[in-house]
Structures are given as C-alpha cells and as structure tokens.
N, C-alpha and C positions, 0 to 999 in steps of 0.2 A: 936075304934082306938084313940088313944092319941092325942091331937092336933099339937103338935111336928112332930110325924111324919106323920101327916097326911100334914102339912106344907113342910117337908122334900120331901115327895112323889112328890106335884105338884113340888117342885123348879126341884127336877129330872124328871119330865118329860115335864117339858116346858124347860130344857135343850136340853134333846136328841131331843125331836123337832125341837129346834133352829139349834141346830147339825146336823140334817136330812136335813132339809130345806136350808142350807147352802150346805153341799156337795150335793144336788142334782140339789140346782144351779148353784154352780161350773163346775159340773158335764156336763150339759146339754149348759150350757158357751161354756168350753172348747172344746166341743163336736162342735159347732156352727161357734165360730171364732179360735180357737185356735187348732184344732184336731191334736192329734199327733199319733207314731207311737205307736201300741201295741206289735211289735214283738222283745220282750227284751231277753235277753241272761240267758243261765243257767238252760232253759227247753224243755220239745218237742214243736219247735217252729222252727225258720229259724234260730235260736242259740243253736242248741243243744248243752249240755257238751262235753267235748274231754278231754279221760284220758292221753294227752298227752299236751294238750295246754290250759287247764281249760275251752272252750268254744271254739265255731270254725262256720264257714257258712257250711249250709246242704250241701254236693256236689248234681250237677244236678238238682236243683230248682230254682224256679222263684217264686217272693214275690213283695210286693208295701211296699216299705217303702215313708212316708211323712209326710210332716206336714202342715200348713194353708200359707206357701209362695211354697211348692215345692211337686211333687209327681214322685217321680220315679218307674221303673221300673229294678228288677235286676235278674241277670241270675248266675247262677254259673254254673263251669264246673265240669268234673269229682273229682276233687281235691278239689273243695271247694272253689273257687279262683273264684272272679269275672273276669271273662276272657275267653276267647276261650280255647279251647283244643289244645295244642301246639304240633305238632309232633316233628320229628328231626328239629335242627336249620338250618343245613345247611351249608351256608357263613354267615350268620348275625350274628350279636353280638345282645346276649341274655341278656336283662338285667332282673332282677327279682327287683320289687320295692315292699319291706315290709315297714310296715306301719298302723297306724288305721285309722281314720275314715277319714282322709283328704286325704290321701294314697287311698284308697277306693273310693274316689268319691261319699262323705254322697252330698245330695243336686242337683245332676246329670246325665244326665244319663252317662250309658260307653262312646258313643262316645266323649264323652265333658269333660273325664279325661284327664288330664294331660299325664298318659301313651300313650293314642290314640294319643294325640293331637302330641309327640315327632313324635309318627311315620308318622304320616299327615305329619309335618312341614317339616323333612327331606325330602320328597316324593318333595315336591313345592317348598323349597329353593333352588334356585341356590348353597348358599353354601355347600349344601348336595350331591352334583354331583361328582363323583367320592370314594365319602365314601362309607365305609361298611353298609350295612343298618341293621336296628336294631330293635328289638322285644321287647317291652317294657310288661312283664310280672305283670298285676295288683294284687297283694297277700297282697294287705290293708284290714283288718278288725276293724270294728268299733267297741272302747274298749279297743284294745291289748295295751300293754304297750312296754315300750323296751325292756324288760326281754321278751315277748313272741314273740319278731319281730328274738330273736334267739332263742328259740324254734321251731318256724315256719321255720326255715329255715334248721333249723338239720335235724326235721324231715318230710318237705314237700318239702323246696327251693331245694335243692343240687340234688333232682329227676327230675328237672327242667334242669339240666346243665347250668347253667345262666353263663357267660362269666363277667359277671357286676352285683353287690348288692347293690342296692339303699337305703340306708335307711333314710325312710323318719322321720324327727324326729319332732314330732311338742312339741316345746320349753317349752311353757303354762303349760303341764302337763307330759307328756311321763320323766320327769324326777323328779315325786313326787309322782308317783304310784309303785314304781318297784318294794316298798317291800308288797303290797297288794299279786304280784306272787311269792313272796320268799316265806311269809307266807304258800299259797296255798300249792308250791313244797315242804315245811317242814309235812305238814300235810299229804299230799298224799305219802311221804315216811316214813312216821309214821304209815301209814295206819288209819288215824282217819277222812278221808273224808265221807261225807254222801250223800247218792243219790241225795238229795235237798240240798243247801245253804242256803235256805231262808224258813222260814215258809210258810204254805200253805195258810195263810190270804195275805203273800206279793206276793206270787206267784198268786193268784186269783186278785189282784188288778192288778199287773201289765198287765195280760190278760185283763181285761174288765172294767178297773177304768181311763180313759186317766184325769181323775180330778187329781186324785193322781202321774201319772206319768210325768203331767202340773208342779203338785208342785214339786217333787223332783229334774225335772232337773230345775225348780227358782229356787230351795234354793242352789242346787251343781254351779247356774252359778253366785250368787245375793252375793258379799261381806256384804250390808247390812243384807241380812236374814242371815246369819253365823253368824255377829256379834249380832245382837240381842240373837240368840241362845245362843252364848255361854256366855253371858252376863247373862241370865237368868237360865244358867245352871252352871257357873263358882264354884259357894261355892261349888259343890256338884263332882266339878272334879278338877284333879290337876295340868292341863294343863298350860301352858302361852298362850296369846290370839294369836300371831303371827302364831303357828301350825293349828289354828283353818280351818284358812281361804284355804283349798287344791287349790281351783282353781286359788288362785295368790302366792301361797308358793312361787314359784320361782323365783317370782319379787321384793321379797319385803326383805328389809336391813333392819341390816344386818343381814345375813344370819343366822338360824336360828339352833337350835340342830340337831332340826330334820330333817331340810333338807339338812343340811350338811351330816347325814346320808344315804339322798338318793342321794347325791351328790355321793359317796362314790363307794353304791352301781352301779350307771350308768356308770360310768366310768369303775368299772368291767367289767359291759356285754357290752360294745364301746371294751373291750381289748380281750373280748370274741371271739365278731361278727370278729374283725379285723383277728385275729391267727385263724378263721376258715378259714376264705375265702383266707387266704394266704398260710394256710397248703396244700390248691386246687390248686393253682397258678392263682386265680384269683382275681379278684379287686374289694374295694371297696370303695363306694363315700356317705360319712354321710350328708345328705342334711336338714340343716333348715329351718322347715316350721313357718312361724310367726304368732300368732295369730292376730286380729280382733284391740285388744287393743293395739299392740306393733305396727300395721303396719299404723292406720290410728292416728292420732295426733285428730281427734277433735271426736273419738269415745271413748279415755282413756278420755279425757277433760271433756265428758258429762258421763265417767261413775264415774270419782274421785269429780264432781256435785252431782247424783243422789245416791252416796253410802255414801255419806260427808268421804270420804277418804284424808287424807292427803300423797300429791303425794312427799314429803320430803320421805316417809317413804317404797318408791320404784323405783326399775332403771329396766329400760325393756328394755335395753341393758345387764346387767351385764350377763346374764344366757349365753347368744350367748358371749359374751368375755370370756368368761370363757370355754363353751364347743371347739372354736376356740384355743384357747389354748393350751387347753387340746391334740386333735385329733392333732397341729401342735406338739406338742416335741415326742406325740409316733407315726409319722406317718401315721398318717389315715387319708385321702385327705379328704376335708368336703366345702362343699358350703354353705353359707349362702342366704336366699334369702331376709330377711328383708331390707337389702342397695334397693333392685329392686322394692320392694313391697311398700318403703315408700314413694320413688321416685315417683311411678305410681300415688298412692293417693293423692302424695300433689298436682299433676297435676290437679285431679279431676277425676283420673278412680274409679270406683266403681270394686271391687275386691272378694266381701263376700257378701252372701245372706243377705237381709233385716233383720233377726232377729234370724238365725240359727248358725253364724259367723264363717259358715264353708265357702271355697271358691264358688262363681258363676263360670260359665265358661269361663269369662275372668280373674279369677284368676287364675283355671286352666293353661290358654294359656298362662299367663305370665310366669307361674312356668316352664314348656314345653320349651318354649325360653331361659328363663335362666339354666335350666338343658342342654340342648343339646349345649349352648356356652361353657359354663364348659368343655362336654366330647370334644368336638371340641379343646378346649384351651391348654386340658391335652393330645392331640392325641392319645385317644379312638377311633373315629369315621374312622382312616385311616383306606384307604384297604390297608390287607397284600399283602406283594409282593411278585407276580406268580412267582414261581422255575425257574427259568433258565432251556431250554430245556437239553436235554441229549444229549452229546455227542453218534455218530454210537460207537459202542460194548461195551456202560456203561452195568455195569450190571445189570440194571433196567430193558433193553430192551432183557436180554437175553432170548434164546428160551426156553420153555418146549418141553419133547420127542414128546408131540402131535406137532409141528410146529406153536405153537400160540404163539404171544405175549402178555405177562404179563401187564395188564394195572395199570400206578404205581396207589397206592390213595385206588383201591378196598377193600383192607385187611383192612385198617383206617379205609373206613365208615362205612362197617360192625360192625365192633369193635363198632364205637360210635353208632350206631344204637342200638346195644344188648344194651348195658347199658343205653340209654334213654327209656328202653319197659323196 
C-alpha cells in the first residue's frame, strides 16, 4: 500500500471515530438531561399520514409525549381530536378551537388546556351565571399550519356542529408555513405523493436517534445556527439571508419576498375559514396566540444577546398590526392576546414552560380569561330567549286524531340529532 493512502486511510478513520464518539455522546447526553419526544409525524406512529390533511392524531389512542421539563399524557377520541367524545350539543354553544400545538396543549395535560379551563372558569364565575354554557372542543394538532386548521374543519369540524370556530393562530410561525401545505395539496393532486416523505435513514433517526431529533429542533428554534448555516452555505445557493431564518421570518423588516408571499397566501385561507363558517350561519373568532419572545421583553433581550441579532432589524408587533387589520376591513372578529400576555409578564407571571416556549398552565389560564371576556364582550355567551308561551288554540297545541298533544321542539331535535350521528 502506498504511503498516501495508507496516510489517507488512518485520517478516515480516526475521523469516523471521532464522528462516532461524538454522536454517541450526544446521544447518551441528550438521552440523560435533555430526552425528547420520538413520536414524530408522517409514519405508523401517534402521526400517522392522512390523505386528507397530510398527517393527523391516531383516533382512540393514548401516547406520552415529553421532554426533560414536562411529560404528559394524551388521549384521543374517536376523531382524532384530543377530547371527549361529544354527543348532541344540546343548549350549549359549541365552540370548536382549531389549532397546532398551542391549540393542543403541547406541554400539559387536558385538564390544564385552555379549552377546559373556559369551561371550569364559566362553571365558578359569578359572571357566568345566567349565560349559555359552552363546550369548548380541543382539535389542536401539533405541526398543522393555517392552511390545515381549514382543512381540518372541512373535513372533520363541521361533523362537530360547533356554533363558534376558534382559531387559534400562533403569530411566530402559522403565517410562514402555509406554502409548505400548498406544495403538498399541489402534489397530492398531481398524483406524485409517495408513501414516505422522507428517506428511510431520516425516518429511522427520527424513531430511535433523540440526538438527532435534540439538533433539528436547535437548529429550526436557534437564529444563530441558521445563520451560520447559511453563511457557510450562501455561494452555493441563491437565496438573500432574511428568507433564511423561518422561525423569525415574521418579525423581521422589512418584510421580505418571500414572506410577503405567505403573507398573501394566509390571508386567503382567514377569507377561506371566514366564507365557510358564514355560509353555516355561524361564527368566527380569529385568536392570537403570542409567542415566548413577543410576549416576555427580557426573553427577546437575552435571545437578540445570545444570537448577536440586531433588534433594529425586527418589530414583534408588526405581524399582529397587520393581521388586525387585515380580519377588521373584511370582517372577521379576531382577539389579540399579546396586550394580556405582556401585561402579565411584565408583572412577573411566568406564562411558558422553562425551555419548551410553549404555554404552562397559567398561560393556559390566562388565555381562558381572556377568550371567555371576548365572547362575553361580543354577547356570545347570552342565553337565548325562551319562546313566549302559546296562546289556548295556537296551532302548535293542536290536536292529532289520537287526542294527544303535539309537543312543539320534538321534530327539531330529532332532525339535529340525525345529522350530528
């Protein structure tokens, strides 16, 4: 053997060594302090695929998702939907709240979402007395984007009969993913979808590799690691560096091609979700959810510190003035909750888990409070008012040949019965 490559040979393999010996302490690391969840979306798992909504929750299972601050426990119903199984409504106003992962109650258990907490809080407030009471329907899945919060509702909400459509919008991202589901729906109506998305090396990692699944969601949460990236990948792509960074696209000025693009696009499916739920003769309330960095002031502080970001070069307001806007000239009632959320923190609540920056459960509670003022404010929550009795020989009370009286109401609930089965 030559001396070259005999030289060649050792540098590769006290390479791959070093590369072994690395990811296996990565490995065994993250395993240790850091363990995350391995049940990821897009295969037979607690995410199976859905030819209808790209991925969806298994109906009628139970799974542990967690991570080294939290570990829950989640149940799904027949539908797929973290939630009870809903019979007829009744007298209650139905509301259905689509959503991903905040919607959903990542970090939580059910009792401690948001949806529960509405219906708890109305049960104990005095100011709840006399209102309609209401069913807060949890249909958050972690990952969907806006594009699939109406899909989910085409073809799962509207079997629900929901009187109210919550949708939960979290600001952050749900409006810089949407064309990731266009693409999808383009493909799947082309017929060029493939059983798998992903190679069988990323699909095996993501099952049994939580090292690998540690780094992807750093690099998808870490503005520094993107910018490195594309920094060392720039000559070889043809991109501007502003598109680079997905997890602050939104925030950062001025506004960019591309996300004016998916500015475009969200605003379609807001005009989508709106003309469906009105073509029902029902309502809806576009709710934003704020992330971690917009809502607490000295958690953006230590992260435009730790990423040497220059904060000139971002407004975490603009996204929320602008979707307010937006939803006031066409209509569509929308709550913001970052004014409530920043209020809280500047007091000193703590509102978001340690290092998952999804809500804890007094974010939850907050959010609860502030959505059920809302319906209160907008008089959602009254009870309808009971018919005036019948006057003796309306025709309501007339007799049948058997000598029974007709009780009014029977014919409606059947009716709405058949079509909630």
């Amino acid at each position: 053997m030559k001396p070259w490559v005999r030289t060649l040979s050792s540098v590769l393999g006290q390479v791959i060594l070093a590369l072994a010996v690395f990811f296996l302490t990565l490995e065994a690391g993250v395993r240790i302090f850091r363990p995350q969840s391995l049940l990821m979306k897009g295969k037979e798992s607690f995410f199976p695929g859905d030819p209808d909504l790209q991925f969806a929750m298994r109906p009628s299972a139970t799974t542990e998702l967690g991570r080294h601050d939290f570990r829950i426990t989640v149940k799904t119903n027949a539908l797929g939907l973290r939630d009870i199984d809903r019979g007829p409504k009744g007298s209650a106003l139905r509301i259905l709240a689509v959503g991903d992962s905040f919607t959903f109650g990542w970090g939580v258990e059910r009792e401690k979402t948001f949806q529960v907490e509405m219906e708890r809080t109305q049960d104990s407030d005095p100011a709840g007395r006399g209102e309609r009471p209401i069913e807060v329907i949890n249909a958050g899945v972690p990952g969907y984007t806006l594009y699939q919060y109406l899909l989910q509702l085409e073809t799962k909400g509207w079997r629900l009969d929901p009187d109210v459509v919550l949708v939960g919008l979290f600001v952050q991202n749900d409006l810089s993913e949407n064309s990731v589901t266009q693409a999808w729906l383009e493909r799947k109506r082309k017929g060029l979808l493939k059983k798998g998305e992903k190679t069988g090396l990323e699909e095996w990692l993501e099952k049994h590799a939580q090292g690998y699944v540690w780094l992807r969601v750093k690099y998808k949460s870490s503005y520094r690691m993107q910018r490195t990236w594309y920094r060392l990948t720039r000559r070889f792509t043809n991109k501007e560096e502003e598109v680079k960074y997905r997890n602050l696209l939104v925030l950062r000025k001025p506004v960019s091609p591309e996300m004016e693009t998916e500015w475009k696009l969200s605003e379609e499916i807001l005009l989508k979700l709106r003309d469906s739920v009105r073509a029902r003769g029902r309502r809806l309330l576009v709710v934003l959810f704020p992330s971690e960095l917009q809502a607490v002031r000295a958690e953006w502080e230590r992260e435009v510190r730790a990423e040497k970001m220059s904060p000139d070069t971002f407004d975490l307001d603009a996204a929320n003035r602008r979707l307010a806007d937006f939803c006031g000239r066409e209509g569509i009632p929308v709550l913001d909750l970052l004014p409530g959320f920043r209020k809280a923190t500047d007091s000193g609540e703590v509102l978001y888990l340690p290092s998952d920056h999804h809500w804890n459960p007094r974010g939850h509670a907050l959010a609860s409070r502030l959505i059920l003022a809302e319906l209160r404010a907008r008089g959602w929550l009254a009870a309808p008012t009971a018919p005036a009795s019948a006057p003796a020989g309306h025709p309501s009370l007339r007799k049948f040949p058997s000598g029974k009286v007709k009780a009014p109401g029977r014919l409606v609930y059947t009716f709405h019965l058949a079509r909630i089965l």
